[in-house]
FITOR-970892 format. One line per field, with one value per residue: residue number from 0; x, y, z of N, C-alpha, C, CB in turn. Coordinates in steps of 0.001 Angstrom, whole numbers. Glycine has a CB too. Layout:
N
i (NUM ...) .
n.X (X ...) .
n.Y (Y ...) .
n.Z (Z ...) .
ca.X (X ...) .
ca.Y (Y ...) .
ca.Z (Z ...) .
c.X (X ...) .
c.Y (Y ...) .
c.Z (Z ...) .
cb.X (X ...) .
cb.Y (Y ...) .
cb.Z (Z ...) .
//
This chain:
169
i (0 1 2 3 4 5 6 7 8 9 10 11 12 13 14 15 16 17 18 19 20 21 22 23 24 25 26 27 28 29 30 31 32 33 34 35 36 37 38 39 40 41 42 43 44 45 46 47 48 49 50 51 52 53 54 55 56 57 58 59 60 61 62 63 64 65 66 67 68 69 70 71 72 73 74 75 76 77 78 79 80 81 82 83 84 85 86 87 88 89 90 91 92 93 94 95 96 97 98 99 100 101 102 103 104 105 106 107 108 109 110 111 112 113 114 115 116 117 118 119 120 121 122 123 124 125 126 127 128 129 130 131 132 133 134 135 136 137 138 139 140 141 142 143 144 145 146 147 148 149 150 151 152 153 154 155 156 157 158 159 160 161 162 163 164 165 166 167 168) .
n.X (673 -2085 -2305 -5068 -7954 -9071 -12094 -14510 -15912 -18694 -19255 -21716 -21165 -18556 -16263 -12736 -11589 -12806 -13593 -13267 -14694 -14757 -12819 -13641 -12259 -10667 -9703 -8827 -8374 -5908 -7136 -8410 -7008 -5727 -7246 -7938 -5544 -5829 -7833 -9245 -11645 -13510 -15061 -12925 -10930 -12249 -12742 -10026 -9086 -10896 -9514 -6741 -7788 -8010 -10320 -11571 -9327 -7079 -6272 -2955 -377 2656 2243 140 1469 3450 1821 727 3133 3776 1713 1031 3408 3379 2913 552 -192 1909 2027 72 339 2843 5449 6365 3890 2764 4627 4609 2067 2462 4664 3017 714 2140 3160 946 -1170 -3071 -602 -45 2150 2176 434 -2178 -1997 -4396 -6591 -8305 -8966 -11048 -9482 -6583 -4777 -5650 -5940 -4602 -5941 -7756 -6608 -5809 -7653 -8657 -6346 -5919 -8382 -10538 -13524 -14856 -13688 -12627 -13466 -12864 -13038 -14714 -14955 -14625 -16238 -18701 -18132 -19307 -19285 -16453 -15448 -15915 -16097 -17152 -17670 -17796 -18466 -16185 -18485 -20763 -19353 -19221 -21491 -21899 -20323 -21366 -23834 -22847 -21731 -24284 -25915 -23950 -24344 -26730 -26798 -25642 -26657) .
n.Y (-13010 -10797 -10382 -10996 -10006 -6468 -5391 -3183 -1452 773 3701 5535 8599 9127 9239 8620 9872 11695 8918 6584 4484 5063 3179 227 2058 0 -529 -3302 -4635 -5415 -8141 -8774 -9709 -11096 -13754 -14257 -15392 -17745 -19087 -20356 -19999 -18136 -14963 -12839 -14078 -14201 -11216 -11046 -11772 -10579 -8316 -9207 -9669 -7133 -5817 -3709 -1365 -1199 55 1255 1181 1874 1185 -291 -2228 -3175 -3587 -6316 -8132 -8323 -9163 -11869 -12997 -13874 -16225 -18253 -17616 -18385 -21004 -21905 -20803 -20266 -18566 -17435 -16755 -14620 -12724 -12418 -10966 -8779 -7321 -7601 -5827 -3509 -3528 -3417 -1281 1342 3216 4892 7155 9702 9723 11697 12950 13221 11659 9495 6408 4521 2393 3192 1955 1251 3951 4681 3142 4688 7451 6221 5533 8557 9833 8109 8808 6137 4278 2224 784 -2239 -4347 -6514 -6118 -4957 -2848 -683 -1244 -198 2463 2635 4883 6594 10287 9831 7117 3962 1571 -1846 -5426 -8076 -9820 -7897 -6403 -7832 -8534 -5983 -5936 -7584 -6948 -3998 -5895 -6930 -4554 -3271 -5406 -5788 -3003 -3356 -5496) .
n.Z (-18621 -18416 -21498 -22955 -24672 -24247 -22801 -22223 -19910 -19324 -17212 -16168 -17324 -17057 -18863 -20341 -22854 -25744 -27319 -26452 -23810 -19947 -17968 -15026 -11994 -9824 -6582 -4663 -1515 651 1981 -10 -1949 -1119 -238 -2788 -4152 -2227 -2516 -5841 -7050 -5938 -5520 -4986 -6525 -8727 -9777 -9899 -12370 -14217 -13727 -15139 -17676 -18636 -18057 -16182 -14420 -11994 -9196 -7574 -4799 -3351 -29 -441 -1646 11 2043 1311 888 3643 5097 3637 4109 6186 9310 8866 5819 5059 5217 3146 830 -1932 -1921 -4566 -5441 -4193 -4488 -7544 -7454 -6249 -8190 -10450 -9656 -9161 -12072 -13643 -12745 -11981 -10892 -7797 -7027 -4977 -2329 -366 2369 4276 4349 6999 8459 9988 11145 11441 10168 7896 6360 4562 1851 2267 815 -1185 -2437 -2822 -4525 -6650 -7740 -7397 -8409 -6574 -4035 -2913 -356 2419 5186 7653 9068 7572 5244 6661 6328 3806 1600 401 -387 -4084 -3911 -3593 -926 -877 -1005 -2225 -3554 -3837 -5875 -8287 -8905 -9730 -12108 -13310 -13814 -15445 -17638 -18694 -19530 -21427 -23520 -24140 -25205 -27446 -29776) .
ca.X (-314 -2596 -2462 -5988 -8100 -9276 -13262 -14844 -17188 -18388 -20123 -22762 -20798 -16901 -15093 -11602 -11476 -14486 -13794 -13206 -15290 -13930 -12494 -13882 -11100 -11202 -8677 -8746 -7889 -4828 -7531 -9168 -5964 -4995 -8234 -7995 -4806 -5991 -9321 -9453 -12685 -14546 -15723 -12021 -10482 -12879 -12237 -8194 -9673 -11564 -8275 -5773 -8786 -7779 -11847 -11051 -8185 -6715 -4908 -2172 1056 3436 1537 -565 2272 3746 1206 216 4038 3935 514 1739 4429 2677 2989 -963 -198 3326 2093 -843 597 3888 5544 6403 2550 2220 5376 4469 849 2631 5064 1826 122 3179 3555 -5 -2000 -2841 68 -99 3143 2150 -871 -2741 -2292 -5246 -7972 -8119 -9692 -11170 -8277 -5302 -3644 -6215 -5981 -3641 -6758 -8465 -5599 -5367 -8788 -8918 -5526 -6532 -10140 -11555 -15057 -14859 -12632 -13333 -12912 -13881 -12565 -16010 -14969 -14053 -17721 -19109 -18575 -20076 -18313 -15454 -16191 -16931 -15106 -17997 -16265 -18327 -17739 -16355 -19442 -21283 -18476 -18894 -22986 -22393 -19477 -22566 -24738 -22141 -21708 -25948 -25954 -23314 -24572 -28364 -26883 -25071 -27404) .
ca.Y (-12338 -9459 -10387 -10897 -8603 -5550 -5988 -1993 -1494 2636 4093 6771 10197 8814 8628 9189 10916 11483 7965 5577 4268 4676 1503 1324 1952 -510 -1088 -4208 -4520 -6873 -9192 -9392 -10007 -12690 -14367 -14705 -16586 -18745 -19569 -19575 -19777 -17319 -13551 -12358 -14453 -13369 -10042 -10701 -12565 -9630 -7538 -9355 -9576 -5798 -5350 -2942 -617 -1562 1358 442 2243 1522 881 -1626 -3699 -3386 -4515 -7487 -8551 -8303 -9970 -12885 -13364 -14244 -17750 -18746 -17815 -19478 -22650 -21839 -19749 -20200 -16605 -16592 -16238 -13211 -11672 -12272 -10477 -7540 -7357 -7276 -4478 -2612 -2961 -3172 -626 2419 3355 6333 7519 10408 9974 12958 12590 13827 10977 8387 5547 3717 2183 4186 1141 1226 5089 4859 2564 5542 8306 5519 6224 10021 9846 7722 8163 4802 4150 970 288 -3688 -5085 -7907 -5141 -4613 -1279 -171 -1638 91 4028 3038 5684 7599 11129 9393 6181 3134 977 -2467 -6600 -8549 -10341 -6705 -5927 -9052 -8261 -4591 -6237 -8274 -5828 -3497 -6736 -7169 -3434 -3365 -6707 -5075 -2214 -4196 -7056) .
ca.Z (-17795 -19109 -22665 -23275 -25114 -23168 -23138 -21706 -19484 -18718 -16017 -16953 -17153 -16851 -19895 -20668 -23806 -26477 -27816 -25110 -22395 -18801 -17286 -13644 -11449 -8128 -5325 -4073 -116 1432 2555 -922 -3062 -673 -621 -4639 -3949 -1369 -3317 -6941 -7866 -4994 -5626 -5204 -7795 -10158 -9839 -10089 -13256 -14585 -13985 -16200 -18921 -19028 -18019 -15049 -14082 -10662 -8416 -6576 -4212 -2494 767 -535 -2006 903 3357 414 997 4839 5240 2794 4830 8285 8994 7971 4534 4104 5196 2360 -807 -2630 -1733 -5445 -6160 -3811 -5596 -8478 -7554 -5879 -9553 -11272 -9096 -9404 -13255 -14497 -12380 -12015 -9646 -7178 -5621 -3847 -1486 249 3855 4758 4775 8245 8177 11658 11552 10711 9329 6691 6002 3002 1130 1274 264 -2683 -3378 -3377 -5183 -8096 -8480 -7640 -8435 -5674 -2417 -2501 983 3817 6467 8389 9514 5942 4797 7462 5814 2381 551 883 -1464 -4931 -4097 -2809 -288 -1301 -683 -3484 -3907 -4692 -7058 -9020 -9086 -10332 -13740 -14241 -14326 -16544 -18680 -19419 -19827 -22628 -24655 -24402 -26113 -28888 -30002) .
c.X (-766 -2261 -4162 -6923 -8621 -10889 -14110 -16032 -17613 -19809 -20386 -22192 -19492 -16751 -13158 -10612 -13038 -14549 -13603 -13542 -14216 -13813 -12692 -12719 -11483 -9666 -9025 -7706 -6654 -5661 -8165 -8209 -5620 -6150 -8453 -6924 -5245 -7115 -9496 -11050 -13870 -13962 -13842 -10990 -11161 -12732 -10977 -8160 -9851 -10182 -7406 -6284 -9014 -9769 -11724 -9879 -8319 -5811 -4166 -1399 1818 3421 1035 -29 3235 3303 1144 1745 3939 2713 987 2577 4657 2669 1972 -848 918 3128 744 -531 2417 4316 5977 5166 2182 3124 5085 3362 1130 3484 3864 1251 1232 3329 2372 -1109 -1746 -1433 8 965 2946 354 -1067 -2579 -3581 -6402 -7350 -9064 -9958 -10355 -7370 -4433 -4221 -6263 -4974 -4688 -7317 -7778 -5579 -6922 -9631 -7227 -5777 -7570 -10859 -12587 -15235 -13658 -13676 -12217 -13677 -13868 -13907 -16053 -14651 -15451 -18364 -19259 -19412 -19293 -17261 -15606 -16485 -16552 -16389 -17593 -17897 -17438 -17339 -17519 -20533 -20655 -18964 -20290 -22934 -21525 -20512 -23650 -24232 -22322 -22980 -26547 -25577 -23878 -25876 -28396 -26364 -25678 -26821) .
c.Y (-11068 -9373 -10350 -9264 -7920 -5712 -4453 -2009 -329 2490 5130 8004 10376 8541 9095 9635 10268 10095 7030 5517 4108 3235 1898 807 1256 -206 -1996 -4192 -5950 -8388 -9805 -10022 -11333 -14044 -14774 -15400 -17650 -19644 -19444 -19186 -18778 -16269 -13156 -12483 -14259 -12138 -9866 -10966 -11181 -8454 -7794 -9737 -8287 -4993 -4354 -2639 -875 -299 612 1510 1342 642 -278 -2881 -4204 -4005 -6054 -8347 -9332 -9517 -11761 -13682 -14191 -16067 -18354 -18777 -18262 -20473 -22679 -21632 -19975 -18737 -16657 -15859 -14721 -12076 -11760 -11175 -8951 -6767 -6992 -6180 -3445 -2233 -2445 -2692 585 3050 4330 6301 8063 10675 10974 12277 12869 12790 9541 7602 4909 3152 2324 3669 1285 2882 5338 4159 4167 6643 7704 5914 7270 10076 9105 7300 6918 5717 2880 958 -1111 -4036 -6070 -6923 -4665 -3100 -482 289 -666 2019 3813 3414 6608 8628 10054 8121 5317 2371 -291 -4106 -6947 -9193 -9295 -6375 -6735 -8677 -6846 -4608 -6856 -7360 -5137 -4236 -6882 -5862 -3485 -4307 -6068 -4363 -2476 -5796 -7625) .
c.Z (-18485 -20194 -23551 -23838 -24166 -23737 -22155 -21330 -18830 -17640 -16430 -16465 -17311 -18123 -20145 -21759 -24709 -26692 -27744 -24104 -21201 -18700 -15915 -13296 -10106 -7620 -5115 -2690 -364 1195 956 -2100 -2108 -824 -2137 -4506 -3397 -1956 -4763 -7766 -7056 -5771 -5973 -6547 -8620 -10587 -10198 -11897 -14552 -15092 -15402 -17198 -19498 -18854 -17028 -14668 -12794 -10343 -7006 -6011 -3299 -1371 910 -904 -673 2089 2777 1103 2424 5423 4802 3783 6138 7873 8144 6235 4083 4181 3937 838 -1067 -2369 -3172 -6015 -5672 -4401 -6564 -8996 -7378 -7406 -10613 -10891 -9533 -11120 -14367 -13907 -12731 -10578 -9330 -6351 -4863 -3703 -658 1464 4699 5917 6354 8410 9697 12220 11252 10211 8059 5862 4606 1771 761 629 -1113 -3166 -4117 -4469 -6816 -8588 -8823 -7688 -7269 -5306 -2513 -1266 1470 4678 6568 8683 8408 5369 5729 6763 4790 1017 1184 -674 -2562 -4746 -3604 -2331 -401 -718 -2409 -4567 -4949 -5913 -8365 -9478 -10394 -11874 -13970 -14879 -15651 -17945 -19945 -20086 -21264 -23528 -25045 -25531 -27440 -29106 -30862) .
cb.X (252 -2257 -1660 -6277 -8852 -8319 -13427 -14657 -17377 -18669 -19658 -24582 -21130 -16306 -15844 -11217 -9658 -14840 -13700 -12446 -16192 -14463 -10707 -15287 -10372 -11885 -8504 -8527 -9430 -4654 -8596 -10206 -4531 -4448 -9126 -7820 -3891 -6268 -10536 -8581 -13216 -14502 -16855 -11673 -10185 -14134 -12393 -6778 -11226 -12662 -7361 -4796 -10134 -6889 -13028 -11358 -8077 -5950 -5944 -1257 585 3679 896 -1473 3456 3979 -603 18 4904 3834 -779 2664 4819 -34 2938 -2369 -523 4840 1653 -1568 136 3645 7004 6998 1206 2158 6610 4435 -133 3534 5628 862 -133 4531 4431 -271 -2218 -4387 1162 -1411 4099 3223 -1138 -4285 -1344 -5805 -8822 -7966 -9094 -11965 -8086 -4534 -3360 -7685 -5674 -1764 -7719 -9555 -4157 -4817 -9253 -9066 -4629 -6073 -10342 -11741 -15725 -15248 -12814 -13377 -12744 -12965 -11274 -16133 -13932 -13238 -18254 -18242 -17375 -20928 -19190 -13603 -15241 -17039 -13486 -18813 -15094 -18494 -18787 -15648 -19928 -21233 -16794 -18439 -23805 -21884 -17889 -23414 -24866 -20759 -21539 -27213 -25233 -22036 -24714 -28914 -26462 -23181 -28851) .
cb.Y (-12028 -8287 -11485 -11596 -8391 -3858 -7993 -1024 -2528 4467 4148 6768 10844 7539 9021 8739 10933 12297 7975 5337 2932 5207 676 1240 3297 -2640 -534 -5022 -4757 -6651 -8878 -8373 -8656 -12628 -13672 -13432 -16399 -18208 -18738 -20265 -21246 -17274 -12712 -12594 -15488 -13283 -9531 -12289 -13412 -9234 -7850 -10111 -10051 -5905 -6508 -3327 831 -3085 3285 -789 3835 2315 1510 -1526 -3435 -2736 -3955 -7094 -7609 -6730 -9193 -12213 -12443 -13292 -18515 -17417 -16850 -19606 -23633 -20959 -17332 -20621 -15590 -17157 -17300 -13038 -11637 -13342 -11132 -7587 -8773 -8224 -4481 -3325 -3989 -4169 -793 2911 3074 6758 8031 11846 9042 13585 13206 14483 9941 8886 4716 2732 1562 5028 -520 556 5845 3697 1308 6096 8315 3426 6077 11536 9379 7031 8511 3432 3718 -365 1687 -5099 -4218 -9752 -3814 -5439 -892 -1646 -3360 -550 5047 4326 6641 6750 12478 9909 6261 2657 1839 -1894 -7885 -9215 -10845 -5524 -6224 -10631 -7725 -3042 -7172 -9301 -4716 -3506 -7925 -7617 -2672 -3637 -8601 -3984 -1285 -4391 -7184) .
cb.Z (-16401 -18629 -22840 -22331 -26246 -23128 -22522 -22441 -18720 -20472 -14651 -16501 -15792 -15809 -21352 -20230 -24765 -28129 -28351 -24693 -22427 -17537 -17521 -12377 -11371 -7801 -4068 -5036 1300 3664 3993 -1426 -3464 1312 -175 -6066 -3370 6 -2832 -7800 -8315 -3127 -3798 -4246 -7972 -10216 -8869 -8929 -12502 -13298 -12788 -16004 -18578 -21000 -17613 -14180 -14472 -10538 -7580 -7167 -3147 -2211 754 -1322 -3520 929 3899 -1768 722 5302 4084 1613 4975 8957 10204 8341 3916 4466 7159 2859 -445 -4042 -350 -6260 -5760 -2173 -5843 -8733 -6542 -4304 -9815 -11291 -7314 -8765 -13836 -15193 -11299 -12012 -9493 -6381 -5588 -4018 -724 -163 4562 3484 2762 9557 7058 11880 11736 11456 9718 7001 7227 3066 1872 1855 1059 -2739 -3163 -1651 -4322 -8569 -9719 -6406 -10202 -6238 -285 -4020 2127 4719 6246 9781 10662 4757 5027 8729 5257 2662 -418 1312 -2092 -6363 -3271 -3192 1738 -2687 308 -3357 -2628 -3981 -6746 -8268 -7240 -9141 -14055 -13350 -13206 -16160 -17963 -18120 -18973 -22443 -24016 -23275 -25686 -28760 -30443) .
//
């Protein structure tokens, strides 16, 4: 997993030193990491795709491996998913993200279960909160963070992608 080469894609102003393009940083929600299990070839799994192609930095914590676990766990998805696939996914978040131990308590989300998504997003500078969560979708942005569907996400690496090739013919 995550051997492939790393393939960079910057966003106009972000870099992380003179001589490397940022990698954008997403989150991916509960609902969207499980949905890439359950489906491999929809919006989500492309994105999980994208990840271990080292094309995008993923932020992860505690929280989120924790709900991923808990969620997983519910009957609907044991009679669906192998629980080694969701450990194996939470193992992966854990070893090959950006990880954030300590989240700001500050931010609250409509629904205060979801309020640690966004702590993860002022904590490790996403550029994208990808969710299904309607009430998530529903702010937009949280400060620079854009809370987006997978489908948008997938639109805006294409975009990145046609960008970059343009500029190297």
């Amino acid at each position: 997993m995550l051997n492939n080469l790393a393939q960079i894609y910057s966003i106009e102003g972000r870099y992380d030193d003179a001589e490397k393009l940022y990698l954008m940083r997403l989150i991916l929600d509960t609902n969207i990491l499980l949905s890439a299990l359950l489906s491999p070839l929809g919006a989500p799994a492309k994105l999980l795709d994208v990840w271990e192609r080292k094309t995008i930095t993923l932020a992860a914590c505690d929280a989120l491996i924790a709900e991923l676990r808990d969620v997983a766990g519910r009957p609907f998805f044991r009679a669906r998913l192998r629980a080694s696939a969701a450990e194996l996914l939470a193992a992966g978040l854990r070893d090959f993200s950006l990880f954030c131990r300590d989240l700001p308590s500050g931010p609250v989300a409509p629904n205060p279960k979801d309020s640690f998504l966004l702590a993860l997003a002022e904590a490790g500078q996403a550029d994208f909160l990808v969710t299904g969560d309607k009430e998530l979708l529903c702010l937009k942005q949280y400060q620079s963070t854009r809370i987006i569907t997978p489908a948008a996400m997938i639109e805006i690496l294409k975009e990145a992608e046609s960008g970059k090739s343009s500029d190297n013919p």
